[in-house]
Every structure is written in C-alpha cells, then in structure tokens.
NUFI-957728 format. One record per residue (C-alpha): x, y, z; residue number from 1; residue in one letter. Coordinates in pm, 1 decimal, decimal comma, always signed. Example, Ala and Ser with C-alpha at 12.3 -4.5 7.8 and 13.67 -1.06 7.14 Angstrom:
BEGIN
> +1230,0 -450,0 +780,0 1 a
> +1367,0 -106,0 +714,0 2 s
//
This chain:
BEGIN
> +723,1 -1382,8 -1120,8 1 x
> +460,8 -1242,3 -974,1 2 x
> +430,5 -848,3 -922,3 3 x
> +319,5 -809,0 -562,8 4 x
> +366,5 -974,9 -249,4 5 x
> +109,8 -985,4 +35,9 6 x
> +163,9 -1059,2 +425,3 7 x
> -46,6 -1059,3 +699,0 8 x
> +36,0 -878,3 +1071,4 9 x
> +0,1 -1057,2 +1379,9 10 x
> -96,3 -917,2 +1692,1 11 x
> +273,7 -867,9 +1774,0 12 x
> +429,7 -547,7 +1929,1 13 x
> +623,0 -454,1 +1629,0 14 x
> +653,6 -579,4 +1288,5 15 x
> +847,3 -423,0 +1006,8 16 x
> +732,6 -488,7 +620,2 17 x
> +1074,1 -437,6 +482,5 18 x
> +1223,2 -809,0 +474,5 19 x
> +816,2 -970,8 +445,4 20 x
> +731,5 -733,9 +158,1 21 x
> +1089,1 -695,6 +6,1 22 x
> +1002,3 -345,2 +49,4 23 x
> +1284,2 -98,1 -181,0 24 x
> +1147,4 +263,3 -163,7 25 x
> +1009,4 +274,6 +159,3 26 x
> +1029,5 +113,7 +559,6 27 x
> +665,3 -7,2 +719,1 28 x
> +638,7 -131,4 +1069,6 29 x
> +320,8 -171,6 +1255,2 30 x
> +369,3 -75,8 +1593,3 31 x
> +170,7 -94,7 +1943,3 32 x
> +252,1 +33,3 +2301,8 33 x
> +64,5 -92,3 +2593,7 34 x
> -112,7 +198,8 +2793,0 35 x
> +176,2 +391,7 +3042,7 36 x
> +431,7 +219,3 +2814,9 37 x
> +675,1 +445,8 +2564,7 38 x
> +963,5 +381,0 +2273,0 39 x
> +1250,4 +339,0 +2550,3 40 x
> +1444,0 +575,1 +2335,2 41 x
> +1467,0 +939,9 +2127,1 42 x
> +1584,3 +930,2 +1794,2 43 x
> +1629,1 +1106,8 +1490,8 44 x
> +1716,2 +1052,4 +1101,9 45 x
> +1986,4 +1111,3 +881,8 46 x
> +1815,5 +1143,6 +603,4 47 x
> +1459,3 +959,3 +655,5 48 x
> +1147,6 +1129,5 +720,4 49 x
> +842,9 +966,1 +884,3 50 x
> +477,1 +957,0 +861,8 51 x
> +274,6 +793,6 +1149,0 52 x
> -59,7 +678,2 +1111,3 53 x
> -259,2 +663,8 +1447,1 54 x
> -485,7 +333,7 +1396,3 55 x
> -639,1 +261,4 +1765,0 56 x
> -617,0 +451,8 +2105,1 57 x
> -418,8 +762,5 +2251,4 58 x
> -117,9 +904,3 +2331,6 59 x
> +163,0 +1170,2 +2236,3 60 x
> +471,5 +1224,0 +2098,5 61 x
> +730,7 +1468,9 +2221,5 62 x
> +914,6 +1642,8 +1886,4 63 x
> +1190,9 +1890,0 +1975,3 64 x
> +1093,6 +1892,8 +2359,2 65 x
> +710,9 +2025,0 +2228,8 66 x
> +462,7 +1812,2 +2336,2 67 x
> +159,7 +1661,5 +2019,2 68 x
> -144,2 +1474,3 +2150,9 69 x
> -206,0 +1186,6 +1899,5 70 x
> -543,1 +983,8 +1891,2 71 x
> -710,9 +756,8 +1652,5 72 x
> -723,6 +868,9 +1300,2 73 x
> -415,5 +1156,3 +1305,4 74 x
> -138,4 +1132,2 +1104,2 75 x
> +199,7 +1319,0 +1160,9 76 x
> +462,4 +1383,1 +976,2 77 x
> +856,1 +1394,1 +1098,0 78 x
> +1127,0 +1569,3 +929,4 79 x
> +1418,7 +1376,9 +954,2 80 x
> +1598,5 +1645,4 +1215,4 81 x
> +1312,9 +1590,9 +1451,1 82 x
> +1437,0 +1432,6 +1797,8 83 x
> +1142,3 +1227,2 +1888,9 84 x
> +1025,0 +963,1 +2153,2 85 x
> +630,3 +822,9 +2107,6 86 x
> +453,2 +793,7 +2464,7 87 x
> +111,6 +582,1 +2517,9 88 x
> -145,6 +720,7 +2734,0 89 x
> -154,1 +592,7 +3038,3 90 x
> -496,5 +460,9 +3007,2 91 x
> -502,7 +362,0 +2653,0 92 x
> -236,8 +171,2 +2457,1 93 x
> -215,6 +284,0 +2082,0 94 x
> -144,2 +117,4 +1788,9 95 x
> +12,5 +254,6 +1459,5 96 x
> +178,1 +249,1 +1134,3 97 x
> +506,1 +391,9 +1073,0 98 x
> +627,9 +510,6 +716,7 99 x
> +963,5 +624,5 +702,7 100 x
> +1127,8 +739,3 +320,0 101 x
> +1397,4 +924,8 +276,9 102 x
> +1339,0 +1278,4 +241,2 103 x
> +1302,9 +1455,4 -129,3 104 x
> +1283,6 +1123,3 -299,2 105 x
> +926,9 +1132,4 -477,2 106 x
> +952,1 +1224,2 -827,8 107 x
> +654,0 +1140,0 -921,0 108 x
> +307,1 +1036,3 -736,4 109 x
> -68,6 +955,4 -824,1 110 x
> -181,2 +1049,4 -1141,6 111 x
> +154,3 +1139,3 -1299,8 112 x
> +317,7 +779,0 -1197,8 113 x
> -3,9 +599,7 -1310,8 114 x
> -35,4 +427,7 -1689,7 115 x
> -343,4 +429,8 -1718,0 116 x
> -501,1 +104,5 -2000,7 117 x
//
C-alpha cells in the first residue's frame, strides 16, 4: 500500500478532498464564486474551525455581522462559533481553499511530529 494519495482539481465550483484523498484529520474543498455571486447560506460549527486561503480575486466575508475584505493571498481563520456567509466582489469572482479541523485537536506539528532519517 502505498502512503499517499494524489488528485487533481478541475475547474469546478466546489470540490471537497475528503472522499478523493481519504482525508481523516482534516476537510479540504476548493471553492470559487463567480463575481456578485455569494455562499447562499450562514453557517457555523459545532466543533470545527476553519482556515481560508484566498488563491485568486476579491471579496468579503461577513463574521458576526462585522464585515472582512478578503483578496488574493489572505488567509483567515474561523472559530467554530463564528456565524459566517463568504460574498464575491461584484467585479471579481474569487477562488479559495477551505480547511476546516476540529478545534484543539493538534498535538503535535512541524518539527516535533517530524522523524527526521
């Protein structure tokens, strides 16, 4: 058995890693919105907090009714409470990666995890 798996993204509007990666620790979906286009919905987590990883144009999120500009290269991070709804500009669709892990679970990370040969 072999110890990774690889996949490749189409240009589709959303694509979650779980199922193609067999993902265990972690959720991945690669996400874009067409400019004046939104997620049709706000949501929060029970116990999963996000990271989103701005890869190509512009728009916002609104967290808790506050209002974040987002543009290529920013990263955000969402504690799981956070009611939140991801907006496009309206001239410039954006496209972005969305890590979601449940909150508290990294024990260890980097350098600690690593066995180093």
């Amino acid at each position: 058995m072999k110890n990774f798996l690889k996949t490749t993204v189409a240009k589709e509007p959303r694509v979650e890693l779980h199922d193609k990666l067999n993902l265990t620790g972690s959720e991945i979906s690669v996400n874009r919105l067409p400019a004046g286009t939104n997620v049709p919905f706000i949501h929060s987590h029970k116990e999963n907090e996000e990271v989103y990883i701005i890869l190509e144009g512009k728009g916002y999120f609104i967290i808790d009714d506050e209002k974040i500009e987002l543009s290529k290269g920013d990263f955000i991070k969402v504690d799981p409470k956070g009611e939140r709804q991801l907006f496009a500009a309206k001239d410039s669709g954006i496209e972005y990666i969305c890590i979601q892990t449940k909150t508290n679970s990294l024990e260890e990370y980097t350098a600690k995890d690593a066995l180093i040969k």
